[in-house]
Structure formats: structure tokens, C-alpha cells
C-alpha positions in Angstrom: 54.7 182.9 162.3 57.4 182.7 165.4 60.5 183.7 165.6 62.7 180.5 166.0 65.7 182.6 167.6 66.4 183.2 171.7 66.1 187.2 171.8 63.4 189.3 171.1 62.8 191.2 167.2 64.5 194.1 167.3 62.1 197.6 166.9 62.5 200.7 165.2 62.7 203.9 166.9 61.1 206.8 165.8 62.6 210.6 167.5 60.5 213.3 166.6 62.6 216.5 167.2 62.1 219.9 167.8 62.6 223.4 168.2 62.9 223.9 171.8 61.8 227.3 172.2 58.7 227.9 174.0 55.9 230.8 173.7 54.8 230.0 170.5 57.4 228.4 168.3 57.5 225.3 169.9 54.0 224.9 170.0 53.3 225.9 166.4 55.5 222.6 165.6 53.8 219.9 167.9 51.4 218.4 165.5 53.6 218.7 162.5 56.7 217.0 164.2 54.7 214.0 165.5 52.4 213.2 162.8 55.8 213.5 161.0 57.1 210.7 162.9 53.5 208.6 163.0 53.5 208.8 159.4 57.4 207.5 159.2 56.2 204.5 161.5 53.3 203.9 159.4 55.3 203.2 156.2 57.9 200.8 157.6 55.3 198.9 159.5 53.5 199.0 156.4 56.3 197.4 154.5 58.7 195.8 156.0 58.7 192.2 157.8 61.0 190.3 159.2 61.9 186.9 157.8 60.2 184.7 160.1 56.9 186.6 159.3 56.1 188.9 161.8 55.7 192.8 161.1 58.2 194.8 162.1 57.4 197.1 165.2 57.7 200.9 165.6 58.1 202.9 169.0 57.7 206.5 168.9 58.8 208.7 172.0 56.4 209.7 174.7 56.8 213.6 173.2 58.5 215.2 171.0 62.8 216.0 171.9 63.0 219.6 172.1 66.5 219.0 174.7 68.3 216.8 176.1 66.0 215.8 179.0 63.7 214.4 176.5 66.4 212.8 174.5 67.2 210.9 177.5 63.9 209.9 178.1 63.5 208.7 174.6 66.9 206.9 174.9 65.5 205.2 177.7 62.3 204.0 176.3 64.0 202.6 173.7 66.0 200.6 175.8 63.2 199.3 177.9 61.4 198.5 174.2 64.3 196.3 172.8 65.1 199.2 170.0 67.7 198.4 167.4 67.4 201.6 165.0 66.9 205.1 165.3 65.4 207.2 163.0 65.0 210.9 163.5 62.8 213.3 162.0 61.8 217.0 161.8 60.5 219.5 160.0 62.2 222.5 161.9 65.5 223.8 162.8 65.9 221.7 166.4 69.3 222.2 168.6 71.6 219.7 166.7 74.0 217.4 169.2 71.8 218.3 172.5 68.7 216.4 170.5 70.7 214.0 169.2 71.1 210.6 169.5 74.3 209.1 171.2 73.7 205.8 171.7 77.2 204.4 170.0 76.5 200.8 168.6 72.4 201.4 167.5 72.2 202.6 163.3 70.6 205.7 163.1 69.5 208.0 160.3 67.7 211.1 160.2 65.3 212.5 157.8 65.3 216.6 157.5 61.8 217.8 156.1 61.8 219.8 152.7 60.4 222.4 153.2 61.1 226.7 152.9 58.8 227.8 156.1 61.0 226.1 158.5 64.7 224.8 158.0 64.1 221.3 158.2 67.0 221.0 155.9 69.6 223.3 158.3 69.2 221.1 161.0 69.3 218.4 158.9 73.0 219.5 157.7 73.9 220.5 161.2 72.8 217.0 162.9 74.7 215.5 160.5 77.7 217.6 161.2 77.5 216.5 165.2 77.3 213.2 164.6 80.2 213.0 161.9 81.9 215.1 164.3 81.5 212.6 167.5 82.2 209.6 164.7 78.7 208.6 165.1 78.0 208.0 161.6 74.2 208.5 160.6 72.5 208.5 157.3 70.7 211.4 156.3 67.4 211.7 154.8 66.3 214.4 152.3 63.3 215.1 150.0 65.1 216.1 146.4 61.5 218.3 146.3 60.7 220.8 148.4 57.3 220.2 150.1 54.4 222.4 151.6 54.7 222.6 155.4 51.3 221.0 155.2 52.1 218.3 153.2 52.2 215.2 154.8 53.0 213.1 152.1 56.6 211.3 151.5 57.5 211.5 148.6 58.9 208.3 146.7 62.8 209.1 147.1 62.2 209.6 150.5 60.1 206.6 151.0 62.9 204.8 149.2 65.8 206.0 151.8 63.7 205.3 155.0 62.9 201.8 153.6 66.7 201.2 152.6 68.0 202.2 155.8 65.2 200.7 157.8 65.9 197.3 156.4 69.6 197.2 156.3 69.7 198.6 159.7 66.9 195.8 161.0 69.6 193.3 159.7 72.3 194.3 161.5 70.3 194.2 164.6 68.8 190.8 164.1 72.4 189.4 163.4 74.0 190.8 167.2 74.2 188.1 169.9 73.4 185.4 167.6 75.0 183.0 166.8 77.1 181.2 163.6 77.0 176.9 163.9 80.6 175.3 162.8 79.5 171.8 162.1 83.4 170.7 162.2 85.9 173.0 160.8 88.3 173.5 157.7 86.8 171.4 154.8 89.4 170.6 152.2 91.4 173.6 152.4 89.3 176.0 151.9 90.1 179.5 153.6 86.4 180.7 154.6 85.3 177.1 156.6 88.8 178.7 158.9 85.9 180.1 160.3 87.1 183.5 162.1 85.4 184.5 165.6 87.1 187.6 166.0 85.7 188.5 162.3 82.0 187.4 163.7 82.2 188.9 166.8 84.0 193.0 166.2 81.8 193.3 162.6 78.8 191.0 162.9 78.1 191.2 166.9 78.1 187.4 166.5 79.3 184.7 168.8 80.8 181.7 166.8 79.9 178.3 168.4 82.7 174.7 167.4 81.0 171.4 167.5 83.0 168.5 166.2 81.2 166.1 163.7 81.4 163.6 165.9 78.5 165.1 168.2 76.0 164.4 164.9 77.3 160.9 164.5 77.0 160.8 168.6 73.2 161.6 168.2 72.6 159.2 165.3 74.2 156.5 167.2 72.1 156.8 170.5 69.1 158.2 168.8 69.0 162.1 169.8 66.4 163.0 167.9 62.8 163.6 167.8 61.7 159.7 166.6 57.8 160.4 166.0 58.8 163.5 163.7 61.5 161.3 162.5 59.0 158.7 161.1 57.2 161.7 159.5 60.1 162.7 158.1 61.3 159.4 156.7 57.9 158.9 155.2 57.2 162.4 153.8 61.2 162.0 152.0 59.9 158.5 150.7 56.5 160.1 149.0 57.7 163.5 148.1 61.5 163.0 146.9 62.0 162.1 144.0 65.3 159.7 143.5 67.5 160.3 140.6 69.7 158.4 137.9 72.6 156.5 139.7 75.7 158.2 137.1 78.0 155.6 139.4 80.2 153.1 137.2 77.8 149.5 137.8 80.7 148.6 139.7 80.3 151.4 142.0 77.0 151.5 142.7 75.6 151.2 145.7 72.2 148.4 146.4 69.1 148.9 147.3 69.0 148.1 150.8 72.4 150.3 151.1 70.9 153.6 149.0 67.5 153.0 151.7 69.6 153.0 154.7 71.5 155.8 153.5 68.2 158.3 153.0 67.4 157.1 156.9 70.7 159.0 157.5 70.5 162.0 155.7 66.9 162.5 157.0 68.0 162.2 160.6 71.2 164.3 159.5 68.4 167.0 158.7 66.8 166.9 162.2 70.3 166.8 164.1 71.7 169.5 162.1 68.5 171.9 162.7 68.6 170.9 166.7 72.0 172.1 167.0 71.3 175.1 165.1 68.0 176.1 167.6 67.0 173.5 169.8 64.3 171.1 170.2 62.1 170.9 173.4 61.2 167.5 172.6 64.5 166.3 173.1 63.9 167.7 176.6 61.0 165.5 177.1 63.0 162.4 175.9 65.4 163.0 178.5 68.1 165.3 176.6 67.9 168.6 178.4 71.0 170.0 177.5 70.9 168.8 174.0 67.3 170.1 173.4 68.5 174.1 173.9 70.7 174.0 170.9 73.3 176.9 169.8 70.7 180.0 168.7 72.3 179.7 165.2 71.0 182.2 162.7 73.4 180.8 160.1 75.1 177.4 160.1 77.7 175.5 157.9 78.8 171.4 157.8 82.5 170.8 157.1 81.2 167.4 155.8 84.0 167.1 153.4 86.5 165.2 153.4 86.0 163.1 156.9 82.8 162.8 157.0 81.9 162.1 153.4 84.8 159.6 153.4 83.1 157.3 155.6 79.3 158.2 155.9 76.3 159.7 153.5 77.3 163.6 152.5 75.5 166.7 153.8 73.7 167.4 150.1 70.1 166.4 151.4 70.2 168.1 154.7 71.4 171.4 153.7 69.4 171.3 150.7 65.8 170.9 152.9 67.8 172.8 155.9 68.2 176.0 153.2 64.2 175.5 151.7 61.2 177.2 152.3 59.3 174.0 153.3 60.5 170.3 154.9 57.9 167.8 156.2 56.6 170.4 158.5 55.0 172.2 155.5 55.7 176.1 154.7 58.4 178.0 157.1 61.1 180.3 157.0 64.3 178.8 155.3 67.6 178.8 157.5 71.2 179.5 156.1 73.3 177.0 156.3 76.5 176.7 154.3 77.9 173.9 152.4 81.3 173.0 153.5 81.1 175.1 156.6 82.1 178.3 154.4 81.2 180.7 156.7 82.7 183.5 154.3 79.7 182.1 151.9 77.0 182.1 154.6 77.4 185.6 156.1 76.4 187.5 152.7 73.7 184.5 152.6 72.8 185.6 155.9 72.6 189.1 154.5 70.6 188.3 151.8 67.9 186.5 153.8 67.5 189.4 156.2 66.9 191.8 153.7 65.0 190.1 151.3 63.2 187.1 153.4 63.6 184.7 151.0 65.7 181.6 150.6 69.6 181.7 149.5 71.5 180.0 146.3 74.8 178.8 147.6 77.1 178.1 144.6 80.4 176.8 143.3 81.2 180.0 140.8 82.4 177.6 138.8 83.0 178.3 135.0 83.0 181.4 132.7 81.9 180.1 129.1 82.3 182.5 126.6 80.0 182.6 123.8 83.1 181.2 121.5 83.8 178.3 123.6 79.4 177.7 123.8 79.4 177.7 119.9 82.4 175.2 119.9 81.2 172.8 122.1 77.5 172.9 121.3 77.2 173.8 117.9 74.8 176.7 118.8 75.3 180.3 119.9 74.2 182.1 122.7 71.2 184.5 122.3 69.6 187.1 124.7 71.1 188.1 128.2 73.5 185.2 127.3 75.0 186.5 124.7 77.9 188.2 126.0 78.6 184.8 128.2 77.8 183.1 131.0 79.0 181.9 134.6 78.0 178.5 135.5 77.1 178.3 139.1 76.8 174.8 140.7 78.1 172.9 144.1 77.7 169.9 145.2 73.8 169.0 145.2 73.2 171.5 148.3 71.0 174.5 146.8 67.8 175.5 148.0 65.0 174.2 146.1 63.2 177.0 145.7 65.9 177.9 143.6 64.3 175.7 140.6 62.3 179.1 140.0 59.4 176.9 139.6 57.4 179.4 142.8 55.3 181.9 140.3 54.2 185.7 140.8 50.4 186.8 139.9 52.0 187.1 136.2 53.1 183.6 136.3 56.8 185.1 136.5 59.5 183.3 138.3 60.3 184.1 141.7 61.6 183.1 144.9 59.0 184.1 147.4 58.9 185.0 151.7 57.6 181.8 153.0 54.2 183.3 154.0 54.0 183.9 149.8 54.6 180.4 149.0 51.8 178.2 147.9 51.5 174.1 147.8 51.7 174.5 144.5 55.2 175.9 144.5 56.3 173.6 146.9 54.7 170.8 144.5 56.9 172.4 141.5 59.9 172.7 143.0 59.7 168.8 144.0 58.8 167.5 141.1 61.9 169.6 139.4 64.2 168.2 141.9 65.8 164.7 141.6 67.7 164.0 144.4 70.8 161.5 142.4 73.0 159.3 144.3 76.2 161.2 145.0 78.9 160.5 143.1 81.6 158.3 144.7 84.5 160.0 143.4 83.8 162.9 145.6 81.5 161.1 148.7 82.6 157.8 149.0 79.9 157.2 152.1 77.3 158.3 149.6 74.1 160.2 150.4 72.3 162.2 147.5 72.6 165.4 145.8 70.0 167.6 144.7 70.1 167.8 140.2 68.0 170.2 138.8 68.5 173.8 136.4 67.1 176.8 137.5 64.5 177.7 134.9 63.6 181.3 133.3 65.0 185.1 133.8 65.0 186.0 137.2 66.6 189.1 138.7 69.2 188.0 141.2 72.2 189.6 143.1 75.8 187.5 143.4 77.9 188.6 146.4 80.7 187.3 148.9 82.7 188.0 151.9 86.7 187.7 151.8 89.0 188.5 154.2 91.8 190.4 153.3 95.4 190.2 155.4 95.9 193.7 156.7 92.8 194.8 155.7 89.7 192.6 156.7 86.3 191.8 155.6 85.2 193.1 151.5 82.2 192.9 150.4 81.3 192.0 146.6 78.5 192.3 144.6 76.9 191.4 141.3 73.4 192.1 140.1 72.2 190.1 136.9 69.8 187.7 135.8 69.6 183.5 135.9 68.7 182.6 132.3 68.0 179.5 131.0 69.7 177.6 127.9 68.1 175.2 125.3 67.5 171.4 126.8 70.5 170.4 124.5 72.4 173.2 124.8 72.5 172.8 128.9 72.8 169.1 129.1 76.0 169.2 127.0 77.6 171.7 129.4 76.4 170.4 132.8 77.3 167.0 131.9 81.3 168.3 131.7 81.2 169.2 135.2 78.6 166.9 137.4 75.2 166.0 136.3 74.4 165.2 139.7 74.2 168.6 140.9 72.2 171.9 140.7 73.2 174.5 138.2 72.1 178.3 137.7 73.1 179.7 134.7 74.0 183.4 135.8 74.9 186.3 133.7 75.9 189.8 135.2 74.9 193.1 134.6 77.6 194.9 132.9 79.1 198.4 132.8 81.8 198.1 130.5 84.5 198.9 132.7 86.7 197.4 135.8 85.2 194.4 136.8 82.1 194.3 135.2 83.9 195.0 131.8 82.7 192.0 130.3 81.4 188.7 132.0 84.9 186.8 131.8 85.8 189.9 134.0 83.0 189.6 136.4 84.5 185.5 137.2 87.9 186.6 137.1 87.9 188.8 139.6 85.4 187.2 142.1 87.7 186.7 145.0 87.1 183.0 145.9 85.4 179.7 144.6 82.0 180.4 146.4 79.2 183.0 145.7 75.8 183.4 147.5 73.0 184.7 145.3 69.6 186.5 146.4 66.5 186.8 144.7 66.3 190.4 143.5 68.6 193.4 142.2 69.3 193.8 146.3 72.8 195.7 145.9 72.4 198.9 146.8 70.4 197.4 150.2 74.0 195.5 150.5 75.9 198.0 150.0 74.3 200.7 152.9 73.9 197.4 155.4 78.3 196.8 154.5 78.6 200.7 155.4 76.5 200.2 158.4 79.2 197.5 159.7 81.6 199.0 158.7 82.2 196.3 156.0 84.1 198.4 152.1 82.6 197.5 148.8 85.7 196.0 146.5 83.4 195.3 143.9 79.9 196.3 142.3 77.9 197.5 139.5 75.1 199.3 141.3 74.1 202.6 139.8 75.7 205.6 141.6 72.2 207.5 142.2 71.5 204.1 144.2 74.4 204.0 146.6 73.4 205.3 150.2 76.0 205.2 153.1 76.2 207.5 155.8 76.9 211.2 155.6 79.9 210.7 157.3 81.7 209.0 153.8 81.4 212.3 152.3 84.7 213.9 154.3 86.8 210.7 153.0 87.1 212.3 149.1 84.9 212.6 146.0 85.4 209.1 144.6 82.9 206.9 146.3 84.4 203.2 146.6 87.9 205.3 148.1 85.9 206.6 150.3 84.7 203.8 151.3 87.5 201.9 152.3 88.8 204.7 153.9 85.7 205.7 156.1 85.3 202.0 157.4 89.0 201.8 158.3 88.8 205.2 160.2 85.8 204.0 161.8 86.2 201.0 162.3 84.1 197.4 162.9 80.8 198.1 164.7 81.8 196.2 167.8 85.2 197.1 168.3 
């Protein structure tokens, strides 16, 4: 487990803060204050990881942060340790903004103790009130129970908080100075592959890196690429892939010796699109030193359409292995990497594979089919979670594998696992539920192959998206639901009106019965473009307090009120929560502005 990226993990800081008085009050507090903050490290290191593997790190302060000398010794620690978010805590009353912690651009939260013997919660309240004040907004952390002062427990809504924060805040941190890959530019029109630096670069803390096409067709030309792991490549694709059903007209079809050439493409594609993204030393050795550093790309996207599919094989294979939890290599962390370069589609990927580790869907949200229109054209009606109607996600051939929901839990549930979870027997299942069909030359007249398979069972999954708004800026949506899975017949009639060739997940949203999530057709009709990224997991509440964190408003969501945490500081914009919102992030503003 390495971390593939140029820059070091990011770590959590832990501020143990105090009453400052001396002569007895002080030291009564000591032990209290810092096994307060030993026991906060313990649970994130305890449960949270980062998705290339590793455990995420805590660093506590030398003492506890009774003033500002030792706040500015803390602050300087963390510095020297590579921190990316703050967390205070304390169990006392402690000398609000002069304990505080000012570093501007670093998320930061603080968790008041519960308890009557010292006013934990006051300073709490006050803190709060500083760093709202000096439009540092911080999240604030409270036990709903009030605890012993020996009681060195945390409870479960606390746990729940630190863990929320913790993890959106580690994502936001993992995302600055990195980088976002445009493999080419606009494809077909579509507004989010107009990829938009200043958007990447004032909310994300990302720098966004242009390389033309050409550069990949440069490198498959004069062979920039590692050849030995090439061969391995080739020959793993050639036992493990499984080729599907040609749906070309006879007439159209490509031969033999044509469809083998074109899988040597797509499988050097693969390595020259992951080289760009983060470098390969052995291109060093073969005599490509600048080449072999790549562009530190957390997230990616190929424009492929329409001038590079015109003329040569189509991006379907790469991004489909580039966005797995396993190549030829074996078992590693997937990467997110966008189909069509939409970088509006990749970002809440990217969010989704911070917080959750796991591999992302990326989808065409392509149909709403109401249960009237199912009966019609089937014959049958829909049952279940389907009942009310479904949304048919699909693309063009380039989703993840392991979203065949063929990886299993201890219960033999479906799932879509952290890469360190996956076995060789759910990379064996998702391969031999994946056909890889030759891609259809109405839409790729160069060819290549598309990934075909359904997404099988009931999994719990969240649906969001990033649009940019004129005058406004980034939104976030969000929709939790489930995948479900339709009768053999039943599915083949309705994936065969769209594109055979291609991967579908048959999605259905939670509902609320009002505003968008009145009913499904709702859901679809007010999804503000034609692409949606979709994480394993009911993650939306994690989405929503990692959007408040960058300053990113919610348009759209049905997450349960008693779930939505943002900082204190969206309290003073009015009562209704989603206003506030909007209004909070405008008045402060992107993160890196």
C-alpha cells in the first residue's frame, strides 16, 4: 500500500485546550484534556484510511494550549508534520479566540465535552462565536448526553461527527495541489469537458493540466511505454477478458486480424493514459525522462469523442480497467478518470472515492421509465424498490467493473469494496460478468470495445454531480437510493432500446415526496446535466459537510435533516437550511480565493 501521488498524506491535528489559569485549576484539567485528545486520535486512526491503503495519521501537540504561546507552538508543529485538519477539544471553559486556531485555509472543528463540572459546552459556544466572528468557519462538536467528568467514553453521536468531519475534511486536503488530467478538451459539446481551471484551482486547490490527444497517439507511435509490462498486459487482456457479441451490421464488422490489433491499442491506451496521469520511472530507464514524471493527476478524463474515436479505437477499455480495483498488476486502488473528459462528472467521482475508498460508477443518466411505460413495453410490472420507477444509468462501455456487484460482504451481500477488501474471487466475478463487445460503429467508427454487463442485486448507492451555474458557481447534487436488478427478460428488452453494448445500473432514488425527490420522474427531471457519478454507500450527508467545507451549496438532496452537519457558522444565514447554505458559501466564499 503506497501512495501513488507527489506530496505527502495529509494528518490530523489534534489541540487539546485548556483553562489557562494556574494554581490548581489548570492542573486539575491536565490529564482529562489530553487523554481527551489521545482518545479522539485513537478513534480516527482506528477508523479511517485513506484510499491508497494506508492509516490515516494523528499528531497531538507537545502540551496542552492554555494561551496563545502554546497555540503557536502547536500551529507550528503542525506545519512541520504536514497537518491538513484541526480538531480541538476540551472539557473545560479555555480562553476562546487566544486558544484558537487561525490558520485560514486548514478545516477545523472542535468538540466541547458534555459535561456539568466544567463548561466544556460554554467554551464550546464561545470558540464557535470567535471563529464565526473572524469568518473562520469551524464545525462544532457536542455530546447530545451529558457525560461524567470521568467518563472517557464518546459516545456514538459524537463518534459519528468526529468521523464525518474527519473524513470530509481528509478529502479536501488530499485534493489541494493535485492535479486534474485533460486528455484533449471539449468532447461533443458537452459543457463540463470545457474543463474550468479557475473552478479547480479557487474551490478544489487544484491545478488543471491540457495535453492534446496527439501526445497519446505520439507515444503509441514511437513506443513510450513500458514494453515488458506491455506484454503482460496484452497477455493478461487476452486470458482474462472476455470478448463480446459483435451487434455491428455483417457489413460493418470489423475482421479478425483488425479487432486483435485494435485490443493492442486500447491496452497500450491503458498504460499511456495512467503514465500521464502519475508517471512511470521505467520510462526513465528507457530513456524518456521527462515523460516518466507524469502530471500528479488525482482525477483524469479523455475527450476521446468525436476526433479520436473517428479515426482510432475509443477510450471504453482504458477507462474501464483505468477506473477498477484491479488491472494486470493484480489488486490496487482504482483511479478516477472520466469518460469524455467531463471533469464536472469526475470531481464528485473524486469526492466519492476520498470518502468512501472505493471505485466510482460513471453514468449516462439516461432514461426515467415509469412503471406505466415498463408494463407497456414489457408486458410485466415493476415490483419492489422499482415500483415507483426507475432511472436507467448507462454510458458508453466505460464503468468500473467492480460495478457488476459481483465483490460479496461476509453475508454474501453485494458490495463494492476498498481495494485491500477485495479478494481474487471478486476480481474473478466481475470478469467473468463483463463482456467487453466491439463498439458500435455508429458512435466509434475507429472501434475499440465497450464494457456490457448489468449491475446485479440491491445495493445502497449515492448519485451526485457538479454544475456550474452562471453568476453563481459550483452546486452540488445528491441522491441516495438503491441499484436493483430487473427480470432477465424484463432488462434485455429495455437495454436493448438504447445500446446493448454498454453497462447499465438500474437506479432508483430514495424519495421524500416533495421537491425533487417528489417522485422518481422528479429525481431525472431535475438532475442538472446528462452525467451522474454514483458511490457505493448512502454517503450524502459526508457530501454534503465536505461541499460546506469548500464552500461548494447543496441544490439538491434527500438526506435526513438530523444528518446534515456544516459548520456553525451557517447557523447566522436563517432557519431554512439549504438557504442558508447558498447564502453562507457565497458570503464566504471558495476556499482558495
Amino acid at each position: 500500500m503506497a501512495n501513488r501521488l507527489i506530496g505527502r498524506l495529509p494528518k490530523v491535528g489534534i489541540r487539546p485546550v485548556i483553562d489557562g489559569r494556574e494554581r490548581g485549576v489548570r492542573e486539575s484539567l491536565e490529564v482529562q484534556t489530553m487523554n481527551m485528545a489521545k482518545n479522539a486520535a485513537k478513534l480516527i486512526e482506528e477508523n479511517l484510511r485513506f484510499p491508497s491503503g494506508e492509516r490515516v495519521e494523528c499528531v497531538i501537540a507537545d502540551s496542552t494550549i492554555g494561551g496563545v504561546a502554546e497555540a503557536a507552538a502547536c500551529a507550528d508543529k503542525f506545519e512541520r508534520e504536514g497537518v491538513g485538519v484541526s480538531l480541538t477539544v476540551t472539557p473545560c471553559w479555555c480562553y476562546g479566540t487566544e486558544v484558537m486556531d487561525s490558520t485560514p485555509m486548514i478545516p477545523k472543528a472542535v468538540w466541547g465535552f458534555n459535561g456539568t463540572e466544567r463548561p466544556g459546552a460554554v467554551y464550546l459556544a464561545a470558540a464557535l462565536a470567535g471563529y464565526t466572528q473572524k469568518g473562520l468557519p469551524a464545525f462544532g462538536i457536542y455530546g447530545r448526553d451529558v457525560q461524567d467528568a470521568g467518563d472517557e467514553t464518546i459516545p456514538e453521536d459524537v463518534k459519528e461527527k468526529v468521523l464525518r468531519f474527519v473524513n470530509a475534511a481528509l478529502a479536501v486536503a488530499q485534493m489541494k495541489g493535485k492535479s486534474y488530467l485533460s486528455l484533449g478538451y471539449t468532447s461533443m459539446g458537452i459543457a463540463g469537458s470545457m474543463v474550468n481551471p479557475d473552478f479547480f484551482q479557487e474551490y478544489l486547490g487544484m491545478r488543471t493540466e491540457f495535453v492534446d490527444m496527439v501526445e497519446v497517439k505520439r507515444r503509441l507511435d514511437e513506443e513510450i511505454y513500458d514494453k515488458a509490462e506491455y506484454e503482460k498486459a496484452l497477455a493478461w487482456t487476452k486470458a482474462k477478458i472476455i470478448e463480446g457479441d459483435d451487434y455491428n451490421a455483417p457489413e460493418e464488422q470489423s475482421d479478425r486480424e483488425r479487432k486483435d490489433w485494435e485490443w493492442t491499442v486500447v491496452v497500450k491506451m491503458t498504460l499511456i493514459m495512467r503514465d500521464l496521469m502519475i508517471g512511470n520511472p521505467k520510462l526513465k530507464e528507457a530513456g524518456f525522462g521527462e515523460e516518466s514524471h507524469g502530471h500528479n493527476a488525482i482525477a483524469g478524463g479523455f475527450q476521446g469523442q468525436r476526433q479520436w474515436t473517428d479515426y482510432y479505437p475509443n477510450g471504453d477499455f482504458s477507462e474501464t480497467i483505468l477506473n477498477t480495483s484491479f488491472d494486470w498488476n493484480g489488486i490496487r486502488e482504482a483511479f478516477v478518470f472520466a469518460t469524455e473528459n467531463d471533469s464536472l462528472n469526475a470531481v464528485p467521482m473524486l469526492f466519492g472515492h476520498l470518502l468512501t475508498n472505493t471505485a466510482q460508477i460513471f453514468s449516462d443518466v439516461r432514461t426515467y421509465w415509469s412503471p406505466e411505460a415498463v408494463k407497456r413495453v414489457t408486458g410485466k410490472e415493476l415490483s419492489g424498490l422499482a415500483k415507483d420507477g426507475i432511472i436507467h444509468l448507462i454510458n458508453s462501455g466505460s464503468t468500473t467493473m467492480d460495478a457488476t456487484a459481483q465483490q460479496k460482504d461476509a453475508n454474501g451481500n453485494p458490495v463494492m469494496k476498498p481495494y485491500w477488501e477485495v479478494t481474487d474471487a471478486d476480481v474473478k466475478a466481475c470478469l467473468e460478468n463483463t463482456n467487453f463487445c466491439p463498439g458500435d460503429k455508429g458512435y466509434f467508427r475507429g472501434g475499440g470495445f465497450s464494457s456490457q454487463f448489468k449491475t446485479a442485486g440491491q445495493m445502497p448507492v449515492t448519485m451526485s454531480r457538479v454544475n456550474l451555474v452562471k453568476g453563481l458557481g459550483p452546486v452540488l447534487q445528491i441522491a441516495e437510493g438503491y441499484t436493483v436488478e430487473l427480470e432477465d427478460d424484463v432488462h434485455a428488452i429495455l437495454d436493448e432500446r438504447t445500446n446493448p453494448t454498454w453497462p447499465t445500473t438500474w437506479f432508483v432514488p430514495k424519495l421524500t415526496g416533495k421537491g425533487a425527490f417528489k417522485d422518481v420522474y422528479s429525481v431525472m427531471a431535475n438532475w442538472g446535466a446528462n452525467h451522474g457519478a454514483v458511490s457505493y454507500g448512502h454517503i450524502g450527508a459526508d457530501l454534503i459537510t465536505l461541499a460546506s467545507i469548500l464552500r461548494i451549496p447543496v441544490c439538491m438532496h434527500n438526506v435526513d435533516e438530523d444528518k446534515i452537519f456544516r459548520p456553525s457558522a451557517w447557523s447566522g444565514f436563517g432557519e431554512n437550511k439549504e438557504g442558508a447554505d447558498y447564502r453562507a458559501c457565497e458570503n464566504f466564499g471558495p476556499l482558495y480565493k
